[in-house]
Steps between C-alpha positions, in 0.01 A plus 500: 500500500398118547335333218145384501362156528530443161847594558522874291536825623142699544528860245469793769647731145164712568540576847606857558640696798222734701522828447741512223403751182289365285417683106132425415469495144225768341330353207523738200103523536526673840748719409567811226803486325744684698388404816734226672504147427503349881395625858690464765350308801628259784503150497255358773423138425358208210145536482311215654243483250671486149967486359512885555644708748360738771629847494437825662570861308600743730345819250154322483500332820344201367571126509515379136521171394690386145713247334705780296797579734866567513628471812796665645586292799853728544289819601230504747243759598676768791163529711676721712572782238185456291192587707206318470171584671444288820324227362528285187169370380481123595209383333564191325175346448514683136787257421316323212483830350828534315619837432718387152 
């Protein structure tokens, strides 16, 4: 990568590969004690309207948007084995409504 004009190297650390797994973090508030710490979800993009990133859970079928993520950018989600009803809800004017 070429440096910038002020001659150093722009930080590109937070970008992320589409569609890899990505482990949203459940705050202990939202959760009972046994239940799992994380839900799994795919990667979609960084949100346009705050530092967090855009991800859709396959079991809810929602779009949630949070800052709390592990990514696993080794694994990614096999559309072709899970099915997933023919549409995914697109609706991102509730952006500014952050999910965690």
């Amino acid at each position: 990568m070429t440096p910038d004009w002020n001659g150093r190297r722009p930080d590109v650390s937070h970008f992320k590969t589409f569609g890899s797994i990505a482990y949203l973090h459940i705050p202990n508030e939202k959760k009972n004690k046994l239940d799992e710490k994380g839900e799994k979800c795919v990667f979609l993009s960084v949100s346009d309207c705050s530092k967090a990133y855009k991800l859709y859970n396959p079991n809810t079928k929602k779009i949630i948007i949070s800052r709390d993520v592990i990514f696993d950018q080794e694994n990614f989600w096999q559309w072709h084995v899970h099915s997933v009803d023919n549409n995914i809800p697109a609706d991102f004017d509730e952006e500014a409504q952050e999910g965690h």
